[in-house]
C-alpha positions as CSV (number, residue, x, y, z in Angstrom):
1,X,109.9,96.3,115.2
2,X,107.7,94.1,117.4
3,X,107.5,90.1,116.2
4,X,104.3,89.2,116.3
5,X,103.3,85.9,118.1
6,X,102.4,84.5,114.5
7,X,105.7,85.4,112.4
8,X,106.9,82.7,110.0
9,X,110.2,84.3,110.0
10,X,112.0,86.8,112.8
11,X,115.5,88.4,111.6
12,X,117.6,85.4,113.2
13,X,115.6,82.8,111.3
14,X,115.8,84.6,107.9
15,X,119.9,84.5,108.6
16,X,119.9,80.9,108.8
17,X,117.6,80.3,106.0
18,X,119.5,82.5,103.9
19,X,122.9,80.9,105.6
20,X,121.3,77.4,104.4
21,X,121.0,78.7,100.9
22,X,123.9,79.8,100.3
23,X,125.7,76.2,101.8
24,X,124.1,74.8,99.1
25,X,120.3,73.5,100.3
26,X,118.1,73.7,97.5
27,X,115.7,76.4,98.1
28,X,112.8,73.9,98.1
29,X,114.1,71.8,100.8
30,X,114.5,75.3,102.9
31,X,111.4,76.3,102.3
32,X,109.9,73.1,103.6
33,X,112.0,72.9,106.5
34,X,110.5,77.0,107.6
35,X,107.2,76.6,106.6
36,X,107.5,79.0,104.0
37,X,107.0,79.3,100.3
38,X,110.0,78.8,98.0
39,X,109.4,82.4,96.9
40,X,109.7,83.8,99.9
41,X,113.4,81.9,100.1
42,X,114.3,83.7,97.3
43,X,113.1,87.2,98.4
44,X,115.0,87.2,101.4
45,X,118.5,85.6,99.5
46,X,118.4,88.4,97.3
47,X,117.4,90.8,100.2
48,X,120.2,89.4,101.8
49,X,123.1,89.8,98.8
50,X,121.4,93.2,97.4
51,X,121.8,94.7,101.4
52,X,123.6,92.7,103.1
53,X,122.9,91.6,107.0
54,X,120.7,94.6,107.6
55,X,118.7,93.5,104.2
56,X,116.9,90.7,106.8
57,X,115.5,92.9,109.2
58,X,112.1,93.9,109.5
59,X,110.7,96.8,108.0
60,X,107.3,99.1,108.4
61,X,104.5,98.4,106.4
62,X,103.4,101.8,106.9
63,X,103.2,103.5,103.2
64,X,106.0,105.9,101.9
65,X,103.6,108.3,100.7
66,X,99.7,108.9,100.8
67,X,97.2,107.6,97.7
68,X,95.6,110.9,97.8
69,X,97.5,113.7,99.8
70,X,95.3,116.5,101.4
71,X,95.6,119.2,99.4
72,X,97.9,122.1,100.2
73,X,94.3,124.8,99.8
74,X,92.5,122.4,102.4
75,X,95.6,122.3,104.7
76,X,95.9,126.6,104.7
77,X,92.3,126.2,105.2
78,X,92.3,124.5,107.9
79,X,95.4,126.4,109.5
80,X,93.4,129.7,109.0
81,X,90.0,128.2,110.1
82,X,91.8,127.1,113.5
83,X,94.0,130.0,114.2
84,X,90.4,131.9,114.2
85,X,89.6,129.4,117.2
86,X,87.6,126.9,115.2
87,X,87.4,123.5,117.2
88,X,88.4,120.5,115.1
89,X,84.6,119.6,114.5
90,X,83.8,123.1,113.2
91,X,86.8,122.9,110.6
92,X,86.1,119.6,109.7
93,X,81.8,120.7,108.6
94,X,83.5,123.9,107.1
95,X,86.1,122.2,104.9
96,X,83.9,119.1,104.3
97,X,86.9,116.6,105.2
98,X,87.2,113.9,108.2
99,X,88.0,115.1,112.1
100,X,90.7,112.6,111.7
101,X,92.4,114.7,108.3
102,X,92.2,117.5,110.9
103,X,93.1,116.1,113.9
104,X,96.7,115.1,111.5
105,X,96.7,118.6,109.9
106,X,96.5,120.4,113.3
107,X,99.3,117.7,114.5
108,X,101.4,118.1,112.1
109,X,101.1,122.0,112.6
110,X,101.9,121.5,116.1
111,X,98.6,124.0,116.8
112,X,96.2,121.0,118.1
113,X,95.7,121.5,121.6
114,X,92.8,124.0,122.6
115,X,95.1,125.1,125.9
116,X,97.8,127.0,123.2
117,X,95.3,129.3,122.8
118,X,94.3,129.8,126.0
119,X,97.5,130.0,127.8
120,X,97.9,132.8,130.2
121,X,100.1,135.8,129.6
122,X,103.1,136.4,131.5
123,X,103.6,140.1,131.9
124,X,106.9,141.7,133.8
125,X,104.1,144.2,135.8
126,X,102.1,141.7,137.9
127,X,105.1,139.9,139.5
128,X,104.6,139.2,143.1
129,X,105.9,141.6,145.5
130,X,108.8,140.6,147.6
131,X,108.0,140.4,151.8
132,X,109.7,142.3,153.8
133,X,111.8,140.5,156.4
């Protein structure tokens, strides 16, 4: 993970605030000395003695699963609709969901690119004649 230029805490920090701690600072007088609220302290303490070392490290805030998943009928739909050569706009006014939801769907399908479709075919018949030396 990237530390960005305004982080309170980076991994090496929260190990000496937690090392503090647990010499015996009061949590309050940690806090002060980080800049941080006492809460926070105790969140990464207990991080800390749940997990261990690896407990202070940072971790994505990217959600573990969706609010409101895409359907599994929209998804087929979308599949079908684009392996009859629909372009991502087309599918998207068909199904009546975002280019983006497509854009993902097709990613994720790994059918996304226009140029799968158009590849050209590579036939055993129209290999190049050897010259003759």
């Amino acid at each position: 993970m990237n530390v960005h230029k305004n982080a309170r805490l980076t991994a090496h920090s929260r190990a000496e605030l937690v090392r503090r701690v647990r010499a015996g600072q009061l949590p309050k007088a940690v806090a002060t000395a980080f800049g941080v609220d006492v809460k926070t302290v105790g969140k990464w303490v207990k991080r800390f003695e749940a997990e261990g070392p690896d407990g202070l490290a940072d971790r994505s805030s990217r959600p573990h699963r969706l609010h409101r998943p895409t359907s599994v009928e929209t998804v087929d739909r979308v599949i079908a609709l684009r392996r009859q050569r629909f372009c991502g706009r087309q599918i998207a006014k068909e199904t009546g969901i975002s280019p983006a939801t497509v854009s993902r769907i097709l990613r994720a399908e790994g059918i996304s690119r226009r140029r799968i479709w158009t590849r050209p075919r590579r036939s055993s018949a129209t290999s190049a004649p050897i010259p003759a030396s």
